[in-house]
N, CA, C and O atoms as CSV, one atom per row, in Angstrom:
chain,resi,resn,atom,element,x,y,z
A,1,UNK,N,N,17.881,-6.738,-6.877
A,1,UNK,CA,C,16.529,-7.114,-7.207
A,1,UNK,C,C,15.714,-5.853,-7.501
A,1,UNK,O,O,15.783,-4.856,-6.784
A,2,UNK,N,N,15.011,-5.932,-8.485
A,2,UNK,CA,C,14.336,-4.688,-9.118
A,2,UNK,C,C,12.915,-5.253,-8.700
A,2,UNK,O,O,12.554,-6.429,-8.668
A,3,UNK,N,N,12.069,-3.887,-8.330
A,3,UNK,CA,C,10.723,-4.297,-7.863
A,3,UNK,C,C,10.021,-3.711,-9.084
A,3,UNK,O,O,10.325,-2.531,-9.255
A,4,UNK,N,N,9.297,-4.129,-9.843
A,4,UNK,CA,C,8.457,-3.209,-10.734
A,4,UNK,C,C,7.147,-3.243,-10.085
A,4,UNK,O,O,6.759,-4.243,-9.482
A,5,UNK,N,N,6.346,-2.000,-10.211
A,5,UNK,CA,C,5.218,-1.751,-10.326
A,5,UNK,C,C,4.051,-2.310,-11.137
A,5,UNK,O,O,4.164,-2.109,-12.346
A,6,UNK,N,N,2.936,-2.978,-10.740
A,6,UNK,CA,C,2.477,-3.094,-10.967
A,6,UNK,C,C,1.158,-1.900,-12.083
A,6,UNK,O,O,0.771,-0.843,-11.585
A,7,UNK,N,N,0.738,-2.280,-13.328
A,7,UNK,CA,C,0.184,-1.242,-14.111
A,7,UNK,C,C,-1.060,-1.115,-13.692
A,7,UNK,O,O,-1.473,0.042,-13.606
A,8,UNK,N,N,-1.802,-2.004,-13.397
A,8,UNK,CA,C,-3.189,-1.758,-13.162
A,8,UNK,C,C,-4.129,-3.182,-12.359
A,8,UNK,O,O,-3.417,-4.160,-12.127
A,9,UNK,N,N,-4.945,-3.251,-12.138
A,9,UNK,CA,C,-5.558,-3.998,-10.796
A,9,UNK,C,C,-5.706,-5.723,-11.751
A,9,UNK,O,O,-5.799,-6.865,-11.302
A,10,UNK,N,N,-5.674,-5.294,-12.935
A,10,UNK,CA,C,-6.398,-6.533,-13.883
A,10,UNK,C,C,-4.949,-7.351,-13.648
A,10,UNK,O,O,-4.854,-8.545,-13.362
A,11,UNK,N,N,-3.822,-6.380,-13.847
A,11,UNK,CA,C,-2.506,-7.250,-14.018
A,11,UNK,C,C,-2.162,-8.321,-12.439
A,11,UNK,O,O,-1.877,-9.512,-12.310
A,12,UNK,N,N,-2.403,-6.977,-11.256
A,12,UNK,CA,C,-2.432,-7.562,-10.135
A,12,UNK,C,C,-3.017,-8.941,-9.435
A,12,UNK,O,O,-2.487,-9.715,-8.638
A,13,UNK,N,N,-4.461,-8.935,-10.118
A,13,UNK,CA,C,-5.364,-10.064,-10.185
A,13,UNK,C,C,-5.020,-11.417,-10.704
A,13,UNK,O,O,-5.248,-12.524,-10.218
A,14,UNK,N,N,-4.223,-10.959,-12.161
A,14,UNK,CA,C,-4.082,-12.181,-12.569
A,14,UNK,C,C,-2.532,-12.613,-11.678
A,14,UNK,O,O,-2.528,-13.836,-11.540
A,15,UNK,N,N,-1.407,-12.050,-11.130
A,15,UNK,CA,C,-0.146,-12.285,-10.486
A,15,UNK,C,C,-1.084,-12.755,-9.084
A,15,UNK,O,O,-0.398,-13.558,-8.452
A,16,UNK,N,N,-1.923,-12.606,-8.651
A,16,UNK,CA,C,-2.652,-13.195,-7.365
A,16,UNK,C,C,-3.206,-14.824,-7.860
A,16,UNK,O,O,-2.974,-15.845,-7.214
A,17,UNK,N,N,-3.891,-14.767,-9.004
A,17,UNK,CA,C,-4.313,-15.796,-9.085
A,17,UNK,C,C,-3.691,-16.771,-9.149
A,17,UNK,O,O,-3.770,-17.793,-8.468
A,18,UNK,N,N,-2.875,-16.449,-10.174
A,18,UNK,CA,C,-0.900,-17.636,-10.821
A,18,UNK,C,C,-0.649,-18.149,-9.331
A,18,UNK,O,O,-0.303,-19.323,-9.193
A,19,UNK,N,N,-0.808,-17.313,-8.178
A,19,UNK,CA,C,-0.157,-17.790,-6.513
A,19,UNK,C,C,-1.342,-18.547,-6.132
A,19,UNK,O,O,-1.078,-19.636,-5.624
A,20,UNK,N,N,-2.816,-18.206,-6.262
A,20,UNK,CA,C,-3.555,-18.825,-5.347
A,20,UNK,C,C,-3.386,-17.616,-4.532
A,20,UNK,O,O,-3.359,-17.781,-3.312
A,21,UNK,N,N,-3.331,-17.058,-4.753
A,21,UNK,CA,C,-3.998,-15.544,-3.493
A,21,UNK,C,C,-4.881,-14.861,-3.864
A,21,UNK,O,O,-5.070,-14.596,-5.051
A,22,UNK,N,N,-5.665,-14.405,-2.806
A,22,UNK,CA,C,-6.689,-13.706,-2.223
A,22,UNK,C,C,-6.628,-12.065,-1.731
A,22,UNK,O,O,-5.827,-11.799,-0.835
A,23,UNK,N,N,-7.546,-10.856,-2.360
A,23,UNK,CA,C,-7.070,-9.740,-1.110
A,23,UNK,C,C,-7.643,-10.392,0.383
A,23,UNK,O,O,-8.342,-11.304,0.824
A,24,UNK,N,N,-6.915,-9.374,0.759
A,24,UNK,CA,C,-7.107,-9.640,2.198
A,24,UNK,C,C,-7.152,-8.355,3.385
A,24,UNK,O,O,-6.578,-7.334,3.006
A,25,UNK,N,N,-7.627,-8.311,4.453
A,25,UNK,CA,C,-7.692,-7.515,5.581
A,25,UNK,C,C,-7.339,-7.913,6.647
A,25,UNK,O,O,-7.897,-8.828,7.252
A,26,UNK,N,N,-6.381,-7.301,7.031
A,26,UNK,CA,C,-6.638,-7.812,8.627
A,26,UNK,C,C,-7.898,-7.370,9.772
A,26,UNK,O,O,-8.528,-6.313,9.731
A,27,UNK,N,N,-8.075,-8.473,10.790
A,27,UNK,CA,C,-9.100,-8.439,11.262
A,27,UNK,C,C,-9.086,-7.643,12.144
A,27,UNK,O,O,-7.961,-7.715,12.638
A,28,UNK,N,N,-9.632,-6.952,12.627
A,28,UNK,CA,C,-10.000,-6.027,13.684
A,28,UNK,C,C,-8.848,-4.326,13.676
A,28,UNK,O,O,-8.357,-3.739,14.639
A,29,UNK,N,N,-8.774,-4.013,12.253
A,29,UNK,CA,C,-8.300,-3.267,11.865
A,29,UNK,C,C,-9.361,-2.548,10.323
A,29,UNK,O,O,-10.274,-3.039,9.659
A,30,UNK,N,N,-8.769,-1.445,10.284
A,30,UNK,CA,C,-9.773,-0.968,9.079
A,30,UNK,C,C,-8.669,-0.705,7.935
A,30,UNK,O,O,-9.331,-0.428,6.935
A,31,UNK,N,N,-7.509,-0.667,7.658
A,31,UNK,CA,C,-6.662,-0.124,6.819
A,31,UNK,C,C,-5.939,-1.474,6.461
A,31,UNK,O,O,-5.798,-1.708,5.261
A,32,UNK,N,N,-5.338,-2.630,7.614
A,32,UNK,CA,C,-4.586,-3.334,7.011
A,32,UNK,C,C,-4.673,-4.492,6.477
A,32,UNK,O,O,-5.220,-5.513,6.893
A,33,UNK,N,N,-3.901,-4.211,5.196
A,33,UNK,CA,C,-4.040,-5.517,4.090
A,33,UNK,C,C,-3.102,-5.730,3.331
A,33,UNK,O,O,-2.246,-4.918,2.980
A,34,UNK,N,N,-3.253,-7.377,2.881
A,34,UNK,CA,C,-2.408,-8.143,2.487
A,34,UNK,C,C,-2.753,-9.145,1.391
A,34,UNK,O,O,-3.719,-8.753,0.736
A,35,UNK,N,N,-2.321,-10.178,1.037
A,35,UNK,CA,C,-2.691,-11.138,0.066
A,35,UNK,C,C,-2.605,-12.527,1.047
A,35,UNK,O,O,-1.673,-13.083,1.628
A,36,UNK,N,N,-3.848,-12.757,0.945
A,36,UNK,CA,C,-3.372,-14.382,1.716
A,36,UNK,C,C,-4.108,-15.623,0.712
A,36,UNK,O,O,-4.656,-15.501,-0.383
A,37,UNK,N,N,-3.970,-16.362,1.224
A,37,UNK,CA,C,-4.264,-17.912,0.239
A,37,UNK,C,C,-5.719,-18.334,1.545
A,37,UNK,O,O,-6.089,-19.508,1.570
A,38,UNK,N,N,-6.301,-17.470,2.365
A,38,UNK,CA,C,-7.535,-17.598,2.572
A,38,UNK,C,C,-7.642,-18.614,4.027
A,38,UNK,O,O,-8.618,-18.901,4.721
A,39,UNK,N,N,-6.112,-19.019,4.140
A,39,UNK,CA,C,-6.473,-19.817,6.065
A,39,UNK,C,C,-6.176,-19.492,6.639
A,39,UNK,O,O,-6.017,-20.159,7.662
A,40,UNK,N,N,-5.853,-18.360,6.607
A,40,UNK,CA,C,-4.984,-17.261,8.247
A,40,UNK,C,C,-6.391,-16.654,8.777
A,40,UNK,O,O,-7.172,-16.034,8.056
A,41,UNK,N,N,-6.580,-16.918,10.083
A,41,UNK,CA,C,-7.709,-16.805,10.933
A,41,UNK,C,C,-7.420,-15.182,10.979
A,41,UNK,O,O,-8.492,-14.581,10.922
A,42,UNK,N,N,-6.199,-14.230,11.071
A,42,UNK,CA,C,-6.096,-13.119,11.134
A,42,UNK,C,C,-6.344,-12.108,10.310
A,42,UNK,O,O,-6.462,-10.897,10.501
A,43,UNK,N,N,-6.434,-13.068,8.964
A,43,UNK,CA,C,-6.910,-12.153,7.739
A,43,UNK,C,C,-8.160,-12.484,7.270
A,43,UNK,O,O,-8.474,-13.672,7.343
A,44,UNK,N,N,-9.246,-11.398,6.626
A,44,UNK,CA,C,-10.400,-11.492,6.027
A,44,UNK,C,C,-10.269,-11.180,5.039
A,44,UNK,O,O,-9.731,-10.088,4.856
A,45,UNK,N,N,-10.794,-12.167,3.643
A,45,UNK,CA,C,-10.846,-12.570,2.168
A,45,UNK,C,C,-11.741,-11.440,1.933
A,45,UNK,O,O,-12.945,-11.442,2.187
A,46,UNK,N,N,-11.166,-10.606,1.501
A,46,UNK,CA,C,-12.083,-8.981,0.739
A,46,UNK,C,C,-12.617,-9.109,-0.931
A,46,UNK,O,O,-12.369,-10.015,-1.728
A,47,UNK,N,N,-13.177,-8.256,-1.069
A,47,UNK,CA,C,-13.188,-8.240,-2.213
A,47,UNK,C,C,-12.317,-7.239,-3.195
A,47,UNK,O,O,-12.133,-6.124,-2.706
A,48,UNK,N,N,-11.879,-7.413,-4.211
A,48,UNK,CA,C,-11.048,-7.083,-5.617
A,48,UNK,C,C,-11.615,-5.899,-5.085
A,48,UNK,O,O,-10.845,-5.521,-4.202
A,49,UNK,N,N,-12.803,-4.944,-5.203
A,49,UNK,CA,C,-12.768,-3.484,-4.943
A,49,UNK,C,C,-12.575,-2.967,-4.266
A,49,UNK,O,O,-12.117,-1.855,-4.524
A,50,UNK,N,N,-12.788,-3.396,-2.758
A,50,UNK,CA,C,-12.602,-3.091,-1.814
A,50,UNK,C,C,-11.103,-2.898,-1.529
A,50,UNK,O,O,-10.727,-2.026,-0.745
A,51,UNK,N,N,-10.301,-3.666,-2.129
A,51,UNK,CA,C,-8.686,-3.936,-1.943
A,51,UNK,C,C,-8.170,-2.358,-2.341
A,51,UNK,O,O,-7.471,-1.556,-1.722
A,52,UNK,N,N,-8.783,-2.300,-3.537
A,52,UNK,CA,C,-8.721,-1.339,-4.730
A,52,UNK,C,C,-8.547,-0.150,-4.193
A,52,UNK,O,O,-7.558,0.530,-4.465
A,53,UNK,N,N,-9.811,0.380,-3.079
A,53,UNK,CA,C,-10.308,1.254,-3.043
A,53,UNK,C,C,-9.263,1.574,-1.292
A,53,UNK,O,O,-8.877,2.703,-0.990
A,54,UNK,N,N,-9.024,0.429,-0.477
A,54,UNK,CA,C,-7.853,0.845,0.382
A,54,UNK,C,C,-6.498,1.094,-0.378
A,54,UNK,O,O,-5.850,2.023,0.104
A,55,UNK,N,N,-5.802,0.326,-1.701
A,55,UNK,CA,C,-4.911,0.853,-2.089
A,55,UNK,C,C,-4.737,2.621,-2.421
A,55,UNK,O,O,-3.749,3.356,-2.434
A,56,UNK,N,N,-6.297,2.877,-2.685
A,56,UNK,CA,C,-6.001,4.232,-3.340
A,56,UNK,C,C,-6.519,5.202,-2.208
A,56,UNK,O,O,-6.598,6.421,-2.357
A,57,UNK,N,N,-6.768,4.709,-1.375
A,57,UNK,CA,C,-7.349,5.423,0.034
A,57,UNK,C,C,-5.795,5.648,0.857
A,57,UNK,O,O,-5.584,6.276,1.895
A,58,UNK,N,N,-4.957,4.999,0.109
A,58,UNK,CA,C,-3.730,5.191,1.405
A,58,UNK,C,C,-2.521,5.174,0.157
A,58,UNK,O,O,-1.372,4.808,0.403
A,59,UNK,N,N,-2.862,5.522,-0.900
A,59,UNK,CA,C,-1.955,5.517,-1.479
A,59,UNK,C,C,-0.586,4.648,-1.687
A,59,UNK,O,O,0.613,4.921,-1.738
A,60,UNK,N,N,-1.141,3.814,-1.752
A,60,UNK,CA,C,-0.390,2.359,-1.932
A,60,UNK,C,C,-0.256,1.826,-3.339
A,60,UNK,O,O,-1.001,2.178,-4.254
A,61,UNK,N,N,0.708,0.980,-3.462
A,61,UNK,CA,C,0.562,0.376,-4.973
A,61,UNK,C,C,1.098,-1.503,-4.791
A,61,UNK,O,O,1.180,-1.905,-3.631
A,62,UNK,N,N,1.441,-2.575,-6.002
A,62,UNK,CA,C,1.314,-3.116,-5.727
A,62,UNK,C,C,2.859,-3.563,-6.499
A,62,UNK,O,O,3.011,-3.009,-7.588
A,63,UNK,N,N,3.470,-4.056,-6.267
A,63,UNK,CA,C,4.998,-4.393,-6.973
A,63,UNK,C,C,4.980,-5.792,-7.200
A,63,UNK,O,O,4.350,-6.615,-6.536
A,64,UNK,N,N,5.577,-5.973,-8.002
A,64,UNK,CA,C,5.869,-7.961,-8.255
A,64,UNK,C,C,7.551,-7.394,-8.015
A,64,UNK,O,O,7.999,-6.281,-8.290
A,65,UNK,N,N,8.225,-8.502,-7.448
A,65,UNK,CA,C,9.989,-8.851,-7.764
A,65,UNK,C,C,10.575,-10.369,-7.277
A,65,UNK,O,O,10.768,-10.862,-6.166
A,66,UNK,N,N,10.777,-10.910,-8.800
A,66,UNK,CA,C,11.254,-12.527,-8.069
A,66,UNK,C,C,10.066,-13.459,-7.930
A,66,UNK,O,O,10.078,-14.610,-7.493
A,67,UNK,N,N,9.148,-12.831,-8.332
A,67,UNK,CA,C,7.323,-13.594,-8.202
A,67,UNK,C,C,6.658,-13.475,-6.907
A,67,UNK,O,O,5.645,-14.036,-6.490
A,68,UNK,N,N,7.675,-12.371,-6.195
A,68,UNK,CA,C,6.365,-12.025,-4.714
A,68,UNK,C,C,5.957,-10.918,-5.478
A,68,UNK,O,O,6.504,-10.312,-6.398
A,69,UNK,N,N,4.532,-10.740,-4.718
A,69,UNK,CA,C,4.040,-9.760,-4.267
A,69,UNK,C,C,4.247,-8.711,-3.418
A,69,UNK,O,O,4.580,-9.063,-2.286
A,70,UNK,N,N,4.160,-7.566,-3.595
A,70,UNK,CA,C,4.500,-6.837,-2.298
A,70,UNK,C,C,3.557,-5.260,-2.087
A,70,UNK,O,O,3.341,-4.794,-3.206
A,71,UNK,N,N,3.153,-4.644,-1.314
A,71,UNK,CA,C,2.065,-3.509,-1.329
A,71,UNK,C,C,3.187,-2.498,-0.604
A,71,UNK,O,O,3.834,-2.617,0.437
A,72,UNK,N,N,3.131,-1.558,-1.519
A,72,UNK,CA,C,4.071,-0.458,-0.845
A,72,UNK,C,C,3.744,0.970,-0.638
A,72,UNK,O,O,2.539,0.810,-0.832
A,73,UNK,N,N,3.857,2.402,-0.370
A,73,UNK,CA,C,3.583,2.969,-0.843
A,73,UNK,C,C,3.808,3.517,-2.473
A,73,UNK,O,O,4.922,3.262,-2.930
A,74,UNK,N,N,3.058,4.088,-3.188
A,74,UNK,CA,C,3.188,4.514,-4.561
A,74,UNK,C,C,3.769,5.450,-4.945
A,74,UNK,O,O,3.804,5.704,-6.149
């Protein structure tokens, strides 16, 4: 299974939307995040920049393989 990289946040957005996902944070943490579909009591529905701006704060990127999602380092 080949993971490709994702090119840029617009592409990411629309592979979130096709799922019905959301960025996301976990709660009572400042760094961790994920994609959720918005009913996990553990995660908080962020916003698109904010996501953005922890991916590039921690140097992370975003991969599609097989139609998941996945946040890795970059």
């Amino acid at each position: 299974m080949a993971m490709d990289k994702c090119e840029s946040m617009r592409e990411v957005r629309e592979y979130a939307r096709l799922k019905g996902l959301f960025p996301g944070r976990v709660r009572d943490t400042l760094t961790g995040i994920q994609f959720t579909k918005g009913h996990n009591d553990r995660i908080v529905v962020i916003s698109w920049e904010e996501f953005e701006q922890y991916l590039n704060e921690r140097k992370l990127a975003v991969y599609t393989c097989d139609g998941w999602l996945k946040i890795m380092k970059a």
